[in-house]
C-alpha positions in Angstrom: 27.4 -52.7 33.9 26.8 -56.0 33.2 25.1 -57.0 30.0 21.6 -57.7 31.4 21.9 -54.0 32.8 19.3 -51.8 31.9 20.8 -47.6 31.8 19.2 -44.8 33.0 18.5 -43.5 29.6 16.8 -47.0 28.7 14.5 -47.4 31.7 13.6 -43.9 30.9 12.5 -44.4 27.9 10.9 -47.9 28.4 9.2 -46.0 31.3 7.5 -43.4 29.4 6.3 -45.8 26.7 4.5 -47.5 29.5 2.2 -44.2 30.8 1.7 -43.3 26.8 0.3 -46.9 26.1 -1.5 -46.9 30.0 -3.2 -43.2 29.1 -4.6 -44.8 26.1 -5.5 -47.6 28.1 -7.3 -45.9 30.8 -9.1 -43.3 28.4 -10.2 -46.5 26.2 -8.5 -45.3 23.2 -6.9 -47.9 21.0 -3.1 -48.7 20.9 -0.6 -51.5 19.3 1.5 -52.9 21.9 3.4 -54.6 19.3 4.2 -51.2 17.2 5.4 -49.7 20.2 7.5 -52.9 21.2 9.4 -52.6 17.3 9.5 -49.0 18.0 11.9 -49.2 21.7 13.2 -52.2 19.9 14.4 -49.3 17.5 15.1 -47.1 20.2 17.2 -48.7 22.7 18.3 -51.5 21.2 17.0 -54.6 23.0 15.1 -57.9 21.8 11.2 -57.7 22.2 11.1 -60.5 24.7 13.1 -58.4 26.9 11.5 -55.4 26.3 7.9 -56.8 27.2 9.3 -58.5 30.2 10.5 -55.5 31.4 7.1 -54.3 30.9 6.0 -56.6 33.3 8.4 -55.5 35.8 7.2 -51.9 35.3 3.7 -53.4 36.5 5.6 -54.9 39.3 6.9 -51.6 40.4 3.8 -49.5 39.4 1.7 -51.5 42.5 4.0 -50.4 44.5 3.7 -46.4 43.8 -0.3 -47.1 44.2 -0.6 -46.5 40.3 -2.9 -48.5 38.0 -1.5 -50.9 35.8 -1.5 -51.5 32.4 -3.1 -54.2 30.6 -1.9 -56.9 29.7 1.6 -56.9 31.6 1.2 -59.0 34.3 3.8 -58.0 37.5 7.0 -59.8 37.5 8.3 -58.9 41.0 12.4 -58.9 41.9 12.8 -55.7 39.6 16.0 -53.6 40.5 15.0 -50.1 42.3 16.3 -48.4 39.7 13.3 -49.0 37.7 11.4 -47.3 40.3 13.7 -44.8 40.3 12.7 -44.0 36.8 9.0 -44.2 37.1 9.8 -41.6 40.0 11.1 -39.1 37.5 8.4 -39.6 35.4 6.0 -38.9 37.4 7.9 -36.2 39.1 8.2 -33.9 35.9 4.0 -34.8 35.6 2.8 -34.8 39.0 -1.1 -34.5 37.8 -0.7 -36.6 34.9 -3.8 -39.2 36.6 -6.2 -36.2 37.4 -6.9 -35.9 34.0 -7.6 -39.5 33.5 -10.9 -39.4 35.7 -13.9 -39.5 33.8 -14.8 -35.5 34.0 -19.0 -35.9 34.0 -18.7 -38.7 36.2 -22.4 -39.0 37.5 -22.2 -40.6 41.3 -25.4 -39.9 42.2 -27.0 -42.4 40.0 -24.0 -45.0 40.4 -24.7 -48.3 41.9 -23.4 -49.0 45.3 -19.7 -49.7 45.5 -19.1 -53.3 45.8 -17.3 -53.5 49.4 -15.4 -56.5 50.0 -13.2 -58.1 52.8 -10.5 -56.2 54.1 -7.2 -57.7 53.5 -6.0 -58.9 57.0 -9.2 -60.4 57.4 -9.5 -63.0 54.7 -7.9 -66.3 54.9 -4.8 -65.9 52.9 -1.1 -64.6 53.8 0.1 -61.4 52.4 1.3 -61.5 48.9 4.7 -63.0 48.8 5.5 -59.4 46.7 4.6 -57.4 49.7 7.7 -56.1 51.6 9.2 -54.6 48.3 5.9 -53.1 47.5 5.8 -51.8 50.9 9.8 -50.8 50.1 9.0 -48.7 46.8 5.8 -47.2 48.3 8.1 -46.1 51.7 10.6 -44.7 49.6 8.8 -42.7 47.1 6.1 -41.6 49.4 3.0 -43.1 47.9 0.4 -42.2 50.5 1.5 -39.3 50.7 1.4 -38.4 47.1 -2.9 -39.8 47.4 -3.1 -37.6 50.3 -2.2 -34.1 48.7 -4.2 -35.0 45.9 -7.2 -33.1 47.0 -8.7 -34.2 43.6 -8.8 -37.8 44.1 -9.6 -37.3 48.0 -12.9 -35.3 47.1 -13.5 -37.7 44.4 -13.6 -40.9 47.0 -15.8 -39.1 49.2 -18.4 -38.3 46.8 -18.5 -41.5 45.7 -18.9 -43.3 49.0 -21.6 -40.6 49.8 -23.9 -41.4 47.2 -22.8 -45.4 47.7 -24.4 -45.1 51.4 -27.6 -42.8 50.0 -28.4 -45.6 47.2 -27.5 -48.5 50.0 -30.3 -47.1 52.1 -32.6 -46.5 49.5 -32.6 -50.0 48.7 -32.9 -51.3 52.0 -36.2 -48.9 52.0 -35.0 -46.6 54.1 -35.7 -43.4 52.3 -35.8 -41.5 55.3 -32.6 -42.2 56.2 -30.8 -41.6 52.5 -32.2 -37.8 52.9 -30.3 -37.5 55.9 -27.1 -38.7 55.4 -24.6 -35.8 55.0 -21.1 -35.0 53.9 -19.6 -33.4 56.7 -16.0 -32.8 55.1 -17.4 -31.0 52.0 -20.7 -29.1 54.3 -18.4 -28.5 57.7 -14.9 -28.6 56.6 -12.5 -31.1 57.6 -11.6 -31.7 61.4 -14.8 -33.5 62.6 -12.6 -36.8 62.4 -14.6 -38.3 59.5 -16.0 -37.6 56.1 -19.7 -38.9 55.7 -22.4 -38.8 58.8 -24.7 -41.8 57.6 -26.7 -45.0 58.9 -27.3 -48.2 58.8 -31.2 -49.8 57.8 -31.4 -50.0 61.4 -30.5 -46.4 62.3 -27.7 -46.9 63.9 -25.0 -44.0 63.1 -22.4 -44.6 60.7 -18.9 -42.0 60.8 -17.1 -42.9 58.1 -14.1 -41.5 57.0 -13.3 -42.5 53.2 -9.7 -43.2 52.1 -8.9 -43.7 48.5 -6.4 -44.7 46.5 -5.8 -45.6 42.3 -3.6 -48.7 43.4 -4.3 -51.9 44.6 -5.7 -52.8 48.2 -2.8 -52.5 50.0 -2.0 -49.2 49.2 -0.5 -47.3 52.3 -2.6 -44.2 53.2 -2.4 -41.3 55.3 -4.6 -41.0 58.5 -4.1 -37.8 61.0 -3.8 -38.1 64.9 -7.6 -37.1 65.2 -8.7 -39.6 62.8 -7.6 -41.9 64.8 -8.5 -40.1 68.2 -12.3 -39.6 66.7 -12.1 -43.5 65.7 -11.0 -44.9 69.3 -13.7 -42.0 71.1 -16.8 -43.7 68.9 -15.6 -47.5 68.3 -19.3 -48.3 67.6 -20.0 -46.0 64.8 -16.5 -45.2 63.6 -15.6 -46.5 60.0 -12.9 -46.3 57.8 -14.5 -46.8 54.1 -11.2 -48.0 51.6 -11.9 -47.2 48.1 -9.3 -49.0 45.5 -9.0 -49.1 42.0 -10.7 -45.7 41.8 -9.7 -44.5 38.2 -10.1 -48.4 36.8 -12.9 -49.9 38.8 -13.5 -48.8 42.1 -14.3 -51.5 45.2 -14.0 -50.8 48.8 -14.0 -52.6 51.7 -14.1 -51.3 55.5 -11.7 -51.1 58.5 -13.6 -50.7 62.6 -11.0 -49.7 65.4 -8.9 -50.5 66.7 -7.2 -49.8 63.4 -3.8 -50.8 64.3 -5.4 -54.5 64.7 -5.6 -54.2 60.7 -2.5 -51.6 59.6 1.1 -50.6 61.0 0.7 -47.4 61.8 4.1 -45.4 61.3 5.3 -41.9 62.2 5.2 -39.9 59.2 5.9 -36.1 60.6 6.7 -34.5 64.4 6.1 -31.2 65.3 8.6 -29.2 66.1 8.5 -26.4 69.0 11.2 -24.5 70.2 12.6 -25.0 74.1 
């Protein structure tokens, strides 16, 4: 190991430092980065300039598991996988450690409208130079798949973008329309293909099916073979509503089919059936 190493036992521990000072940060509670900075110094050993840099390379990592980061520690990118090796076996002995962090009397129906921005492949700029190892860390340790079994978080995004598009229409005057905008998912069950039956001020129909994530925009997510069977059968009305950000600030922005114009879309699971 060579002496700019970091062990197991030390990412650990630098590790969990970073969600005890993020859950503090999220919740709004205060916290002394410098005390805990003399306190790992204490710890483990190493000099406080390495200690927040690695910090920052935690943030690096932490985009690419889809989690929010914390303040302050701006990503430094080239961190060794190891690192996200650790923040794996954090999270892995607190798999629900985020549900908690969601403001529990969270009042959506008299939120403002989300803002809804421009999708990522459609804005002039490349990808993020960071982006294949993001993509790396969040292939490895399965981060849309963790935001997809976390029916918590999934239920959340959907009752937020269903009281975004009944405030949208009331201000565009459309009453009428607000009073008839339903969530199918939560009133049918899922398997219509989409989330939220709405409109636009015009009347047109709007399917939307939400997606959302804690991380940052380009967050991988799960969508199922009807998804995307119900997006290509109604291109005109089909919408896929991307909510970011969620536990920090959320923002969305929307994706119309063909959606593999916008994402790669990669084969997650096969069925299996005997000859």
């Amino acid at each position: 190991m060579g002496a700019q190493d970091w062990s197991e036992d030390e990412n650990d521990a630098i590790v969990a430092d970073y969600f005890a000072m993020l859950i503090d940060d999220i919740a709004g509670r205060p916290y002394n980065k410098a005390e805990h900075n003399r306190a790992l110094q204490e710890l483990i050993g190493r000099s406080r300039g390495s200690i927040e840099f690695k910090h920052c390379n935690i943030s690096a990592a932490m985009k690419g598991f889809g989690l929010p980061l914390l303040s302050g520690y701006l990503p430094r990118f080239n961190f060794q996988m190891s690192l996200a090796e650790a923040i794996a076996r954090w999270l892995a002995k607190r798999p629900d450690w985020l549900d908690a962090q969601h403001p529990a009397q969270m009042v959506f129906a008299e939120a403002a409208p989300l803002f809804v921005g421009i999708a990522p492949t459609l804005r002039n700029a490349p990808p993020p130079e960071e982006t294949q190892q993001l993509q790396a860390v969040a292939q490895r340790f399965d981060a849309a798949g963790r935001d997809e079994r976390n029916r918590a978080l999934g239920k959340a995004g959907e009752e937020r973008a269903f009281h975004h598009e009944r405030v949208s229409l009331r201000q565009a005057g459309r009453d009428d329309l607000a009073r008839r905008v339903r969530w199918v998912s939560a009133e049918d069950g899922d398997g219509a293909g989409y989330d939220i039956h709405s409109f636009t001020p015009e009347g047109k129909v709007r399917l939307i099916e939400v997606k959302t994530t804690n991380g940052w925009d380009r967050t991988p997510f799960h969508i199922s073979r009807n998804e995307l069977q119900v997006a290509d059968e109604n291109r005109d009305t089909w919408h896929l509503f991307r909510i970011y950000n969620f536990v920090r600030e959320p923002r969305a922005f929307e994706l119309r089919p063909p959606l593999d114009a916008h994402v790669t879309l990669t084969p997650t699971s096969f069925q299996a059936s005997f000859h």
